[in-house]
Backbone as XML, in Angstrom:
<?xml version="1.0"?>
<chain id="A" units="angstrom">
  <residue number="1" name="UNK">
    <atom name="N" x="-1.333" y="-2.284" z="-18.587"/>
    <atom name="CA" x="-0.125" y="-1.766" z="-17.963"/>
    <atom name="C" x="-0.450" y="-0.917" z="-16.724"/>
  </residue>
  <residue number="2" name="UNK">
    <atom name="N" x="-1.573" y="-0.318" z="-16.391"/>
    <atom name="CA" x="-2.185" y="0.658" z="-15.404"/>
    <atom name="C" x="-1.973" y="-0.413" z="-14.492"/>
  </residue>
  <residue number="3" name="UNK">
    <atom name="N" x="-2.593" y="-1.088" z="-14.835"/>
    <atom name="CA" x="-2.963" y="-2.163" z="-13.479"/>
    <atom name="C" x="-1.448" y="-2.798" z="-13.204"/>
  </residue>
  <residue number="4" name="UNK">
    <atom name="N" x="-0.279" y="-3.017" z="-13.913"/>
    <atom name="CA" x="1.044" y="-3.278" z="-13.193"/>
    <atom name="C" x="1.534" y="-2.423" z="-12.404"/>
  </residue>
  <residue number="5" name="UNK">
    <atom name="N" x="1.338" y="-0.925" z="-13.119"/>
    <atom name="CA" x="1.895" y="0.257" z="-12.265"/>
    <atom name="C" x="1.352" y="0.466" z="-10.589"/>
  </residue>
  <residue number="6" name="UNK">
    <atom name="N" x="-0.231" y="0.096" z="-10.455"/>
    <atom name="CA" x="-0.571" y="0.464" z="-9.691"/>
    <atom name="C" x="-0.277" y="-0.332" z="-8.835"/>
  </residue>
  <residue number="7" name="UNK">
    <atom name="N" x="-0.166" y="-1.932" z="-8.472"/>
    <atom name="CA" x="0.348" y="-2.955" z="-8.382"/>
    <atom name="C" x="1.718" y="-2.897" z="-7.760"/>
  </residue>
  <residue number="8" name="UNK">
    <atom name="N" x="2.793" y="-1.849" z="-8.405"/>
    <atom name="CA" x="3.552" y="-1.527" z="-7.908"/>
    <atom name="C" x="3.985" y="-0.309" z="-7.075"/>
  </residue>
  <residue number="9" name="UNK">
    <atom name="N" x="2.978" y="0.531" z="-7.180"/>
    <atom name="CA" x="2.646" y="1.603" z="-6.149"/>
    <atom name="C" x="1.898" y="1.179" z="-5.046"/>
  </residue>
  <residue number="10" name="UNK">
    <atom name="N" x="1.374" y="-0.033" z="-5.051"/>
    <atom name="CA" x="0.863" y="-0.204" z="-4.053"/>
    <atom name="C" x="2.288" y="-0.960" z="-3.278"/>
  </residue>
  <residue number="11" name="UNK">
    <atom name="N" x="3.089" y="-1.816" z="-3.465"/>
    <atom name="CA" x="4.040" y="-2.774" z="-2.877"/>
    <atom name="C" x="4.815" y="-0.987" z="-2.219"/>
  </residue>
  <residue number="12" name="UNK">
    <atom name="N" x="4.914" y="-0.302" z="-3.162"/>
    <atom name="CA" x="6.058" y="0.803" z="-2.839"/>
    <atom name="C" x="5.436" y="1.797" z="-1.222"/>
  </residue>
  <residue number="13" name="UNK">
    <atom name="N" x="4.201" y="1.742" z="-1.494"/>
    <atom name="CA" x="3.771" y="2.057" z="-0.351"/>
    <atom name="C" x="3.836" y="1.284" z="0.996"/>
  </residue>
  <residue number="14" name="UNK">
    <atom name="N" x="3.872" y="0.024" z="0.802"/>
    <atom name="CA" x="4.282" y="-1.059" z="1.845"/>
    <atom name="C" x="5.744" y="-0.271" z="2.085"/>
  </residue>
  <residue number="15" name="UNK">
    <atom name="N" x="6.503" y="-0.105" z="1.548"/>
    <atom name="CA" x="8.031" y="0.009" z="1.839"/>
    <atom name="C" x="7.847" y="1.329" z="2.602"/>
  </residue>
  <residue number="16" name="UNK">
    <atom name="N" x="7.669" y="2.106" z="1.820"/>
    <atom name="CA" x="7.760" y="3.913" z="2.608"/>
    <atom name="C" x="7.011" y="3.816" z="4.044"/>
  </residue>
  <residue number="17" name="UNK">
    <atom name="N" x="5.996" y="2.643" z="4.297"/>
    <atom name="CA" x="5.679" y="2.633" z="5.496"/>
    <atom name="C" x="6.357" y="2.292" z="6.473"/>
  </residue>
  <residue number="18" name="UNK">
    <atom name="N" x="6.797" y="0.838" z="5.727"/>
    <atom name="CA" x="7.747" y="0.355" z="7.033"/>
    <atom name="C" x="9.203" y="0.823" z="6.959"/>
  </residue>
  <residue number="19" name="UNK">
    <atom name="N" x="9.566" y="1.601" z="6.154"/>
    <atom name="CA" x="10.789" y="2.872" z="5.829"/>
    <atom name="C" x="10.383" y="3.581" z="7.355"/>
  </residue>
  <residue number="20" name="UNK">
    <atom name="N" x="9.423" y="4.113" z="6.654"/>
    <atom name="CA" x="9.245" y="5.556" z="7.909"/>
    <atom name="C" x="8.849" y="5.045" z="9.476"/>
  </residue>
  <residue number="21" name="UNK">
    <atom name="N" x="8.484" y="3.694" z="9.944"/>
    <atom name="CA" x="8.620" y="3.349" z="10.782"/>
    <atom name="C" x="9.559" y="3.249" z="11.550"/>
  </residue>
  <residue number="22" name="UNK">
    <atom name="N" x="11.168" y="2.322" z="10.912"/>
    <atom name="CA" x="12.099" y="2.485" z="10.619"/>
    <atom name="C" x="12.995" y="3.795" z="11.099"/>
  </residue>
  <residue number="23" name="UNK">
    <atom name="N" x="12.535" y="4.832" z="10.484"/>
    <atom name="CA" x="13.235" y="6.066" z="10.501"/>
    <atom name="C" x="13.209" y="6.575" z="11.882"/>
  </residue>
  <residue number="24" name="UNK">
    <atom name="N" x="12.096" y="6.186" z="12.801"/>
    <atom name="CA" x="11.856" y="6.840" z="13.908"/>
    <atom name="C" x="11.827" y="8.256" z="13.929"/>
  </residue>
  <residue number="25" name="UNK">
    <atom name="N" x="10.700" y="8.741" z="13.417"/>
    <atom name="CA" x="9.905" y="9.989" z="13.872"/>
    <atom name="C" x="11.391" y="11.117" z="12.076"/>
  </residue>
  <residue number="26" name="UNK">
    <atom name="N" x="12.049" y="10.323" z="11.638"/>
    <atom name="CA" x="12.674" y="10.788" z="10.443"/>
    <atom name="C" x="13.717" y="11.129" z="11.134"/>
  </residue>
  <residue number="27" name="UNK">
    <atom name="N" x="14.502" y="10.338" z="12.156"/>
    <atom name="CA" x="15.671" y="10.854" z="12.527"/>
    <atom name="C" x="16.779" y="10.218" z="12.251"/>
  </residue>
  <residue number="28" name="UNK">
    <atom name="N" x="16.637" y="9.157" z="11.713"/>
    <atom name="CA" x="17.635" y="7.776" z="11.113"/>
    <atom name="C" x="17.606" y="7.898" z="9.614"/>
  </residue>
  <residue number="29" name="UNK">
    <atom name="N" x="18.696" y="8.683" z="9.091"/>
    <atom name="CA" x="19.047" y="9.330" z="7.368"/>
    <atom name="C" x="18.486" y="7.652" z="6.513"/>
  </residue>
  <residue number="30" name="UNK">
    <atom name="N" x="19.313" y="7.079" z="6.766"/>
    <atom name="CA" x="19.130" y="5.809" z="6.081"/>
    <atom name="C" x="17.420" y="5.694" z="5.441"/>
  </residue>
  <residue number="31" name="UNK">
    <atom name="N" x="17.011" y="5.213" z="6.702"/>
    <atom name="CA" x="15.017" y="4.775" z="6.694"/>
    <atom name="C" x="14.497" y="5.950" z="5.687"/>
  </residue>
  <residue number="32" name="UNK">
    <atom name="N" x="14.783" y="7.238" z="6.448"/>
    <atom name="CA" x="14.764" y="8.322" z="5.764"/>
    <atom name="C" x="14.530" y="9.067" z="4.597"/>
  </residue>
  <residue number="33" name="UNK">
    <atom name="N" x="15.085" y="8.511" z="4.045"/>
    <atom name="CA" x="15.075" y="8.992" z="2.460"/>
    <atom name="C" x="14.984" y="7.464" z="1.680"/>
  </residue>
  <residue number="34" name="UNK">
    <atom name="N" x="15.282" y="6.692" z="2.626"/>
    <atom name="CA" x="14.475" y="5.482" z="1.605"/>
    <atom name="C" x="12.664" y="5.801" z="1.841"/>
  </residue>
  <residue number="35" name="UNK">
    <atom name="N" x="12.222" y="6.266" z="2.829"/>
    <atom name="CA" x="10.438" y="6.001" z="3.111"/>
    <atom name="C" x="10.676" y="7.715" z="1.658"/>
  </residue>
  <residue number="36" name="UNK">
    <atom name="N" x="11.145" y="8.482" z="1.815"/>
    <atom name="CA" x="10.866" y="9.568" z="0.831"/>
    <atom name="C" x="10.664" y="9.167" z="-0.731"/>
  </residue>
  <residue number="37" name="UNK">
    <atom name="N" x="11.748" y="8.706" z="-0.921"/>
    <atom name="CA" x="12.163" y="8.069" z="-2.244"/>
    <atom name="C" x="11.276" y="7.350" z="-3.025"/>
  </residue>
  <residue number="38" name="UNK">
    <atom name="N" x="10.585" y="6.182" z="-2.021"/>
    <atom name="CA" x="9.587" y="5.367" z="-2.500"/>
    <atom name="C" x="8.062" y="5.934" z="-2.369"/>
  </residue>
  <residue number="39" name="UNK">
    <atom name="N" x="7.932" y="7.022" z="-1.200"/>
    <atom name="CA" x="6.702" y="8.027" z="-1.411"/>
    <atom name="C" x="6.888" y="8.952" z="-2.960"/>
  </residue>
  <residue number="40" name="UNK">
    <atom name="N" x="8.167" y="8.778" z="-3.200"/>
    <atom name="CA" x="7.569" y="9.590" z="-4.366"/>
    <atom name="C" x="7.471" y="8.839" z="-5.865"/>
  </residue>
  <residue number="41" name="UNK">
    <atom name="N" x="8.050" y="7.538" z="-5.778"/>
    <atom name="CA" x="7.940" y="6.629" z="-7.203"/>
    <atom name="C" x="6.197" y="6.383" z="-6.840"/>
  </residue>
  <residue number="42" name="UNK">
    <atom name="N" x="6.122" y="5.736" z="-5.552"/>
    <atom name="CA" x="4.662" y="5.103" z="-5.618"/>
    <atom name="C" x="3.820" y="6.099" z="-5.948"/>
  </residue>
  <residue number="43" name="UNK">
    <atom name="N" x="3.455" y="7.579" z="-5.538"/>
    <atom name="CA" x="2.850" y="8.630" z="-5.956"/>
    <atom name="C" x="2.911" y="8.697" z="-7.347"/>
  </residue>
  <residue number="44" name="UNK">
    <atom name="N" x="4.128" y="8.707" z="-8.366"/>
    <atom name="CA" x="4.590" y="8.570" z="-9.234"/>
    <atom name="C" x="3.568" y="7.508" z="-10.360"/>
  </residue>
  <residue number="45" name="UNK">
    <atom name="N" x="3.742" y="6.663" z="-9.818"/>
    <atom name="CA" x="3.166" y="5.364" z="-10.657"/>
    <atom name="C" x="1.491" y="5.662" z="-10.355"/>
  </residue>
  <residue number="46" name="UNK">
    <atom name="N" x="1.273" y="5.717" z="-9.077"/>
    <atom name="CA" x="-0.140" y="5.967" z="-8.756"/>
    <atom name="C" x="-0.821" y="7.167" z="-10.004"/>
  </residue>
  <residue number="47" name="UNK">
    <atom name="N" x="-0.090" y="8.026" z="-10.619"/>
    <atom name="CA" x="-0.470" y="9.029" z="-11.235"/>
    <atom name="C" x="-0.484" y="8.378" z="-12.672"/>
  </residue>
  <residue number="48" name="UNK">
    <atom name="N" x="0.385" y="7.940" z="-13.032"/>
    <atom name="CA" x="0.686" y="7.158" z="-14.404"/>
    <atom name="C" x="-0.655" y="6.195" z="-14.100"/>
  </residue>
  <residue number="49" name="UNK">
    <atom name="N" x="-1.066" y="5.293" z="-13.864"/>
    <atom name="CA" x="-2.342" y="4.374" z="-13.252"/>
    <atom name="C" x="-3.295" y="5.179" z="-13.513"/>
  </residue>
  <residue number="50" name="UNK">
    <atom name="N" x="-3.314" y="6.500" z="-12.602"/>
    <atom name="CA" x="-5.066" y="7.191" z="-12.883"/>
    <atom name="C" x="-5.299" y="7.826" z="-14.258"/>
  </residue>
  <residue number="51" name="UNK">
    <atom name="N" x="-4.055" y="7.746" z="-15.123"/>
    <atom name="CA" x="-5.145" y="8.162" z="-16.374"/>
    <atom name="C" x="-5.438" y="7.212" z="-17.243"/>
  </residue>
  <residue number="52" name="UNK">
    <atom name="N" x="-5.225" y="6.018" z="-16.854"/>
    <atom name="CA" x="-6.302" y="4.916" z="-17.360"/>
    <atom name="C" x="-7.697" y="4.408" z="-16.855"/>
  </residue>
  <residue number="53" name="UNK">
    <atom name="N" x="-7.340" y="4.594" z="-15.698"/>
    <atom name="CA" x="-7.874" y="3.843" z="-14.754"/>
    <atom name="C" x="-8.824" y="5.118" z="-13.554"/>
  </residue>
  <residue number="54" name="UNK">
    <atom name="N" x="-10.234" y="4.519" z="-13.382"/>
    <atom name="CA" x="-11.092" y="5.507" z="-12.778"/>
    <atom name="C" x="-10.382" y="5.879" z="-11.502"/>
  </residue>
  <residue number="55" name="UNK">
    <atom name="N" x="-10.599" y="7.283" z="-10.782"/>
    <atom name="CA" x="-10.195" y="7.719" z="-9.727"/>
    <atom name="C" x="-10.179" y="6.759" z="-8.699"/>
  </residue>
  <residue number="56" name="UNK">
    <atom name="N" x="-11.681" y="6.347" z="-8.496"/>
    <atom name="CA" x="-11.773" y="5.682" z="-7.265"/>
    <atom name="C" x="-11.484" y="4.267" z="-7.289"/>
  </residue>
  <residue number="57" name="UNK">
    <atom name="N" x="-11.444" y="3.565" z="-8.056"/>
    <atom name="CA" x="-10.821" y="2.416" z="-7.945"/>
    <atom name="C" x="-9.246" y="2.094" z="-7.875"/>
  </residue>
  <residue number="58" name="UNK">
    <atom name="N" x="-8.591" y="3.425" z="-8.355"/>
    <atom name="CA" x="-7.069" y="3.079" z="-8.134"/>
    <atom name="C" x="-6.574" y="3.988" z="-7.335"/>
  </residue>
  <residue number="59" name="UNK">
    <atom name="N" x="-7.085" y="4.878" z="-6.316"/>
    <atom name="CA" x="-7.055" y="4.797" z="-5.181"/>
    <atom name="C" x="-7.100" y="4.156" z="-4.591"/>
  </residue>
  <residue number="60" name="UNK">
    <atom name="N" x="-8.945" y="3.568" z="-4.046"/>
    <atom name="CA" x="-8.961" y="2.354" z="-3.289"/>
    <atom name="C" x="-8.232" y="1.033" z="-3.396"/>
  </residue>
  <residue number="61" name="UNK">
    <atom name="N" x="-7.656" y="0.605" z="-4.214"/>
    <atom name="CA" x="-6.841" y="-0.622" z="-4.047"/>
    <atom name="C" x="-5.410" y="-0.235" z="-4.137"/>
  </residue>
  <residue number="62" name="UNK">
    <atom name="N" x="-5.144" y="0.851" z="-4.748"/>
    <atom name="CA" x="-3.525" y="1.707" z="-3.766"/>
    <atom name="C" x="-3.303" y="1.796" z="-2.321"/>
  </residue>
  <residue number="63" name="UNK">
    <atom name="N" x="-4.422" y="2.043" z="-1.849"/>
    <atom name="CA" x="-4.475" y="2.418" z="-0.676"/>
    <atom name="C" x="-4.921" y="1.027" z="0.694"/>
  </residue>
  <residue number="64" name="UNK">
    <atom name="N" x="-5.518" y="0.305" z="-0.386"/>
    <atom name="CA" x="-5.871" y="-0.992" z="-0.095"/>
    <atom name="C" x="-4.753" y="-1.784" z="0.324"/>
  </residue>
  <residue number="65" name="UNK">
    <atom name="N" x="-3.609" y="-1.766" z="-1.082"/>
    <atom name="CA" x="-2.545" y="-2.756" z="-0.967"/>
    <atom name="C" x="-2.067" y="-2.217" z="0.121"/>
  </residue>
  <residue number="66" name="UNK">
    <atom name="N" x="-1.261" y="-0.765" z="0.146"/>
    <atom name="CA" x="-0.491" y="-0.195" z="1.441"/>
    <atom name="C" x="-0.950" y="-0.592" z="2.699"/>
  </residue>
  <residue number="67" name="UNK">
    <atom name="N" x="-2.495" y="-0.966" z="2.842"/>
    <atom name="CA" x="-3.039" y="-0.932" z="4.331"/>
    <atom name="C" x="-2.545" y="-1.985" z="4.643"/>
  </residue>
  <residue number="68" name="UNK">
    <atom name="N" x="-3.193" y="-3.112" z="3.556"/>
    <atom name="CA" x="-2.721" y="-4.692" z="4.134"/>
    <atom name="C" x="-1.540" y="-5.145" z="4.048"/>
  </residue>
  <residue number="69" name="UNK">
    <atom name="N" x="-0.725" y="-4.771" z="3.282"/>
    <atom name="CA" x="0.441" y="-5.244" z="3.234"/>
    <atom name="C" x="1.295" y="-4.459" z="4.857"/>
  </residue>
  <residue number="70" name="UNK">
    <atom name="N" x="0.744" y="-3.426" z="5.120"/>
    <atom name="CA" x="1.453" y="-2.516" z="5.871"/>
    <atom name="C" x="1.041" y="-3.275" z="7.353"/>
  </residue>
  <residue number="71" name="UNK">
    <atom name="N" x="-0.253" y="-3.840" z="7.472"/>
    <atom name="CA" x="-0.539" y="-4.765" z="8.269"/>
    <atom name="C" x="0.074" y="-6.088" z="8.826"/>
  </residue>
  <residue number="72" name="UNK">
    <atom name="N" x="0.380" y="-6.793" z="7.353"/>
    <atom name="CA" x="1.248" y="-8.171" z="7.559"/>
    <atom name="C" x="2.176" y="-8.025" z="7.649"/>
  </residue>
  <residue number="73" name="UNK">
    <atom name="N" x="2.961" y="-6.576" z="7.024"/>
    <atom name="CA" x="3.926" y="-6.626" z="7.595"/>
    <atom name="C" x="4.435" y="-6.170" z="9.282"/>
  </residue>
  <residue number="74" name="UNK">
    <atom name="N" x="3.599" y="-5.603" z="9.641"/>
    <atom name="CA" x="3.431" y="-5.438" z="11.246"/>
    <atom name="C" x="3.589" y="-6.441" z="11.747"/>
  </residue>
  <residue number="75" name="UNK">
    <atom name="N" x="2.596" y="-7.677" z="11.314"/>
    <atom name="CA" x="2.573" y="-8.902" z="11.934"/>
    <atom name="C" x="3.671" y="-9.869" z="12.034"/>
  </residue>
  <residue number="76" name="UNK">
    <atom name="N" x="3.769" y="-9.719" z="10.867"/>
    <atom name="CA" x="5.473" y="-10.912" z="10.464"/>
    <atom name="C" x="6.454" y="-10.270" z="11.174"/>
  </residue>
  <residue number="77" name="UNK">
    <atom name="N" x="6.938" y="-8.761" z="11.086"/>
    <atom name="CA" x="7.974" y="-8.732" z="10.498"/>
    <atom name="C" x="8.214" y="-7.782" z="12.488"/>
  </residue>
  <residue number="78" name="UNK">
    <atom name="N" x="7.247" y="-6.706" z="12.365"/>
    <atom name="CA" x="7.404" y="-5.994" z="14.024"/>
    <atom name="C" x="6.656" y="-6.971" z="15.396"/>
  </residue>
  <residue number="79" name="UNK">
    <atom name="N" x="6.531" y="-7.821" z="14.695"/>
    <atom name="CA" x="5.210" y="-8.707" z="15.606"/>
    <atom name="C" x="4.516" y="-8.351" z="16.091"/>
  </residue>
  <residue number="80" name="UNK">
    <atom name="N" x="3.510" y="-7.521" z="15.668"/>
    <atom name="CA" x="2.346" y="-6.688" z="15.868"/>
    <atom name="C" x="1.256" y="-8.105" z="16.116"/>
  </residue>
  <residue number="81" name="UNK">
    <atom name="N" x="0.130" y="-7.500" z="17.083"/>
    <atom name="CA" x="-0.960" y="-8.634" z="17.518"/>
    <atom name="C" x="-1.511" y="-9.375" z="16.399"/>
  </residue>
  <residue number="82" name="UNK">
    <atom name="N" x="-2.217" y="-10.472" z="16.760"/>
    <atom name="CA" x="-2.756" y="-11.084" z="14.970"/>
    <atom name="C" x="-4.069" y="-11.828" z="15.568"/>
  </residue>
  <residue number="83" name="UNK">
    <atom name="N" x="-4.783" y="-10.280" z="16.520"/>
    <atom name="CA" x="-5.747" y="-11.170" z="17.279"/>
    <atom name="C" x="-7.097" y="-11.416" z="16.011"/>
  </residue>
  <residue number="84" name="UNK">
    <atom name="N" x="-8.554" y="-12.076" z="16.028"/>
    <atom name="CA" x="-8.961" y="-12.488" z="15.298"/>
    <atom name="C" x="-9.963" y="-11.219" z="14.805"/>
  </residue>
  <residue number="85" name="UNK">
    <atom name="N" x="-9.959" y="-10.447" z="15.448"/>
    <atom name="CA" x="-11.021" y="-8.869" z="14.816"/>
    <atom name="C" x="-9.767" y="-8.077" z="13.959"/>
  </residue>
  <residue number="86" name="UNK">
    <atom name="N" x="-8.334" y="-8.325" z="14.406"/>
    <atom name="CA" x="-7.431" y="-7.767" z="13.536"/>
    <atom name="C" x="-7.609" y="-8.972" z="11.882"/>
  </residue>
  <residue number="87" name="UNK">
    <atom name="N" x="-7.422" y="-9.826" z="12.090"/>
    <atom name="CA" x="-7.277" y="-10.570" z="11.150"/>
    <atom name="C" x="-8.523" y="-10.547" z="10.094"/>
  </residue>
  <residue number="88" name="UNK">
    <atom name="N" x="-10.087" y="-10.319" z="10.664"/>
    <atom name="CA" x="-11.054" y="-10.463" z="10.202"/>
    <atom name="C" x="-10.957" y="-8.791" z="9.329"/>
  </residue>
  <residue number="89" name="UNK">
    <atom name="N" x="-10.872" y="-7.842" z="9.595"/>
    <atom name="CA" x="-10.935" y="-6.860" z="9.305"/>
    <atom name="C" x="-9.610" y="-6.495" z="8.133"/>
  </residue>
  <residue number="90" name="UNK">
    <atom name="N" x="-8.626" y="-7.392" z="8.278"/>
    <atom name="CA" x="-7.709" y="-6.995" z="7.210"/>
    <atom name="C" x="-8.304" y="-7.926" z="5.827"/>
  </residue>
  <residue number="91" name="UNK">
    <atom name="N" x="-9.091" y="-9.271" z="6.412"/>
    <atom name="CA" x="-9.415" y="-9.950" z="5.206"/>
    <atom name="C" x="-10.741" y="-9.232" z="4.684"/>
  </residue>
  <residue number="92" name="UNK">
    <atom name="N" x="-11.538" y="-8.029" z="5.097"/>
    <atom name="CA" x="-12.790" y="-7.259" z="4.642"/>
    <atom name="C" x="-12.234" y="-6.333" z="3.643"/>
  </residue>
  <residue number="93" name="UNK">
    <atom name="N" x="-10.925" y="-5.963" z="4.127"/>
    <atom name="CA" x="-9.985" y="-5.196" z="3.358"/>
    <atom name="C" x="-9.777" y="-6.025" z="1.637"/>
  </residue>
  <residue number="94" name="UNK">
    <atom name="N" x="-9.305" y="-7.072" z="2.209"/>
    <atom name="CA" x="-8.561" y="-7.396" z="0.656"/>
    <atom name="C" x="-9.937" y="-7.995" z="0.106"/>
  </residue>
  <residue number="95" name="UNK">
    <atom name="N" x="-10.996" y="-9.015" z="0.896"/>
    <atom name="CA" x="-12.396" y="-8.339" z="-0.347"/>
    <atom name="C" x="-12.832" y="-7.479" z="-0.520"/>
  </residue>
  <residue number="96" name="UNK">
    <atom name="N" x="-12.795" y="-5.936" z="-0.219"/>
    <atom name="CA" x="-13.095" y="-4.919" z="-1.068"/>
    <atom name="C" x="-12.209" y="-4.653" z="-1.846"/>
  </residue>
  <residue number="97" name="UNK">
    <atom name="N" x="-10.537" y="-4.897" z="-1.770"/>
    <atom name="CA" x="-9.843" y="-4.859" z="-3.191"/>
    <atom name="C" x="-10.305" y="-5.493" z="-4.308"/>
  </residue>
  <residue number="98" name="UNK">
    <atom name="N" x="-10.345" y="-6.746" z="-3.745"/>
    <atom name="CA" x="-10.972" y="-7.819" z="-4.979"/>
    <atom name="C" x="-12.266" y="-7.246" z="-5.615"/>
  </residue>
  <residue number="99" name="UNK">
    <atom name="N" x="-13.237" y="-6.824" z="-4.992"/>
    <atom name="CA" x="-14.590" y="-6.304" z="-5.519"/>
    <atom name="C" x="-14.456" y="-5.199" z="-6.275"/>
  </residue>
  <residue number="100" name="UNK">
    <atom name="N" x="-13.692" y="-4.247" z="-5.881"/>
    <atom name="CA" x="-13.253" y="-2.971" z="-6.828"/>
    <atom name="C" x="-12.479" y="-3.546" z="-8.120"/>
  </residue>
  <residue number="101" name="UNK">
    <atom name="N" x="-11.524" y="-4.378" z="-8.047"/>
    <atom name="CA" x="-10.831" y="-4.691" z="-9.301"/>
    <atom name="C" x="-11.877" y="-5.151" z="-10.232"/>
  </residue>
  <residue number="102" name="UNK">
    <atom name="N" x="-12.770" y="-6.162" z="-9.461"/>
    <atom name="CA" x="-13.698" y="-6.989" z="-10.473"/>
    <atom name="C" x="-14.992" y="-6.603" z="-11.309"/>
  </residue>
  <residue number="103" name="UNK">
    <atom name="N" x="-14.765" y="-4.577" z="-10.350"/>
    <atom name="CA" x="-16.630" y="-3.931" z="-10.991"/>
    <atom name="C" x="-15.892" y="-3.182" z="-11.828"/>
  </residue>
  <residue number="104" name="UNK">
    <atom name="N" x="-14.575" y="-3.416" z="-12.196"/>
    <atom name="CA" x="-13.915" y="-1.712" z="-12.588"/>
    <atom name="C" x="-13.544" y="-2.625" z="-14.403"/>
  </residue>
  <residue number="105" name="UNK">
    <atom name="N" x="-14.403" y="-1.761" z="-15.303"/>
    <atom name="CA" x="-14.253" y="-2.622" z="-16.772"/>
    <atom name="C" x="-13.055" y="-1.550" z="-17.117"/>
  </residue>
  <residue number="106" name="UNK">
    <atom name="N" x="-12.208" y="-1.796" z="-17.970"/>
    <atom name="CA" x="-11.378" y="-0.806" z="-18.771"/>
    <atom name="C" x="-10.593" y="-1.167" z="-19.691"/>
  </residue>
</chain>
């Protein structure tokens, strides 16, 4: 169950990012308290997660999911560049998620 929670603290962090992007600098109520709201479930769940689960591995792939997802969604969604050192470097990203999930026994 750690590993669903965190799973979903990580997606929630995708949101509060592109929330607070959104919000522009927190001046648009709406974005606003949606990027708050979901900073505090994903924190939330992230905490429920670490007492199963070792510090540093559910960090790093919390923080993992938020990066990359926070990435593609740049790409898709703000059309952020998708030149090939961006692309190479987000896929170094999600194999060190994968490598942390796969050394971490519990």
């Amino acid at each position: 169950m750690a590993w669903l929670y965190l799973f979903v603290a990580g997606i929630l962090e995708i949101g509060w990012a592109y929330s607070m992007k959104k919000s522009e600098g927190f001046t648009i109520l709406v974005p606003s308290v949606i990027t708050i709201v979901a900073m505090i479930a994903s924190f939330a769940l992230l905490s429920i997660a670490m007492k199963t689960l070792p510090l540093g591995t559910a960090y790093t792939i919390w923080t993992g999911i938020g990066a990359v997802g926070a990435f593609v969604v740049g790409i898709v969604v703000l059309g952020e560049s998708a030149n090939a050192m961006r692309l190479a470097a987000g896929t170094l990203i999600v194999v060190g998620i994968v490598m942390m999930k796969l050394s971490t026994v519990d």
